[in-house]
N, C-alpha and C positions, 0 to 999 in steps of 0.2 A: 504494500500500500504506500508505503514511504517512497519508492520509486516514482509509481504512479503520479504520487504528487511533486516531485522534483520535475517531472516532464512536462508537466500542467505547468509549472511556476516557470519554466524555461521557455514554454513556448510561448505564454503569457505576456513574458518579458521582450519578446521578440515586435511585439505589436507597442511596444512602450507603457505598457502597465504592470503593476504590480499585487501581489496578496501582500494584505494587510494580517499578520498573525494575529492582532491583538483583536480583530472582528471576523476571524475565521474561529469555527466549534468544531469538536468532534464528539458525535451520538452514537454508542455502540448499540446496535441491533440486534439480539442474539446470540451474541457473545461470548462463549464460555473459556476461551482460551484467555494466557495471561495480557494481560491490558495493554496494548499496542501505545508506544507514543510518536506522535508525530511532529515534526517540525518542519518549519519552513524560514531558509537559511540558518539561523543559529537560533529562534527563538521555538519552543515548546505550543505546540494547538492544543489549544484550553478542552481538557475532556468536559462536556455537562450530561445529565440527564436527561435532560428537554429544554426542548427551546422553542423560540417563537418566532416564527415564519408567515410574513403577509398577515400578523393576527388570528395565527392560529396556531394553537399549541401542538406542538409533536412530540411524542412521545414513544421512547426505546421499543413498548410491548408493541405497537401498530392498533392498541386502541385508543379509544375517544374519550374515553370517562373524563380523565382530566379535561380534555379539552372542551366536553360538553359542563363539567363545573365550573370551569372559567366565564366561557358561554354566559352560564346562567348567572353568575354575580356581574356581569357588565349590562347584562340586561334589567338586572336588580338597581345598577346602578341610572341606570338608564332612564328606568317607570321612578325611581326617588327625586330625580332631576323634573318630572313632572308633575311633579306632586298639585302643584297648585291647580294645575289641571282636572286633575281627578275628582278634585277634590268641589271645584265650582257645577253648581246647580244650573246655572241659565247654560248648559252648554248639552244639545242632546248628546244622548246614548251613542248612538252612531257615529256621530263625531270625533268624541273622547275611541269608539272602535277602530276607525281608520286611522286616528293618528298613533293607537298602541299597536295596530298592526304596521304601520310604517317607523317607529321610532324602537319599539320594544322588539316585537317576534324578529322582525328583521336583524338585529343585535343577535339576540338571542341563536336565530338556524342562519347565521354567516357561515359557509362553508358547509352546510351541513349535506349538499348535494355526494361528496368523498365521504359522508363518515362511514362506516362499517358498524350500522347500531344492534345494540343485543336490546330485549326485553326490557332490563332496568336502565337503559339509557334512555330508552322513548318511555319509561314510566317518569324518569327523572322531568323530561320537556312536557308531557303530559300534565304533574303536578303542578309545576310552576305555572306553566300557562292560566290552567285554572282556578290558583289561587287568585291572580293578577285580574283575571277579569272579572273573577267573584268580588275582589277590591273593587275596576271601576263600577261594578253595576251595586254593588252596596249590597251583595247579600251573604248574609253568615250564613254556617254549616245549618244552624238549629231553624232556618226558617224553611227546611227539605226542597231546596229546590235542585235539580240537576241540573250537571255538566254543560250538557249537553241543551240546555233551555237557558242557563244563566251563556252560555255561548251565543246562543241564537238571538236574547236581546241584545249581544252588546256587539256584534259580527254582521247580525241580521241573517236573514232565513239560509244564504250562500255562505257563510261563515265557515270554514273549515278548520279542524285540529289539529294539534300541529304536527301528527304524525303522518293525517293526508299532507299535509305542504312540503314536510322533507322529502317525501314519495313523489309527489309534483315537481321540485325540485331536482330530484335525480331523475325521471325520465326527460324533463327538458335538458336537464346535463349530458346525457347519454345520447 
């Protein structure tokens, strides 16, 4: 591998650019042999765990959990930055829906067309979702309303979950 990269940084250098070690990483994938180091001229390539590429976490195993809980606290952070929104009455339902669906879900399934999701990953997007819009539309657990109705006022009758949108998603991606 150390070759590899010597050849890369030579031919590199032949168009008048150069690698910057101290913004190059190295992510072992699978790994089980003794820990490769690499350098480029005399300085060491920083090993990490994960990193974050285009705003999206990668991670050693080739799953998403991480990067779907990242996901979900920027999206967290996201619907907190609107708070005041939420929160005003002269503003309908469906309004406060198209702009959580533009400002929040969008946050939230960035990327989400590559993920590789298992069951508690779409339970994870599943939950949040639902709490969020049980937030804008103002209803607790104990007033028994469903999902899938507190979805439908606040999305309207076309409204969809966000485990059809990541599905929408990856067939327009493919």
């Amino acid at each position: 591998m150390q070759s590899l990269l010597v050849a890369l940084s030579n031919n590199v250098r032949m168009f008048g650019m150069r690698f910057s070690p101290s913004k190059c990483k190295l992510l072992l994938q699978d790994w089980s042999a003794s820990t490769p180091e690499l350098r480029i001229g005399s300085e060491i390539v920083e090993r990490v765990g994960n990193f974050t590429y285009l705003g999206s976490l990668i991670s050693p195993n080739g799953l998403v959990s991480d990067e779907i809980s990242a996901r979900i606290r920027k999206a967290r952070l996201a619907f907190a930055n609107l708070r005041h929104l939420w929160r005003r009455r002269d503003i309908r339902l469906s309004i406060k829906g198209r702009v959580y669906c533009a400002a929040v879900r969008s946050v939230l399934l960035y990327g989400s067309e590559t993920w590789p999701l298992r069951v508690e990953d779409t339970r994870k997007l599943l939950v949040f979702d639902h709490r969020y819009l049980r937030n804008i539309a103002g209803v607790c657990w104990d007033h028994r309303v469903s999902n899938s109705e507190v979805r439908r006022r606040v999305l309207g009758n076309g409204g969809k979950s966000v485990d059809e949108v990541v599905n929408l998603h990856r067939v327009t991606y493919a």
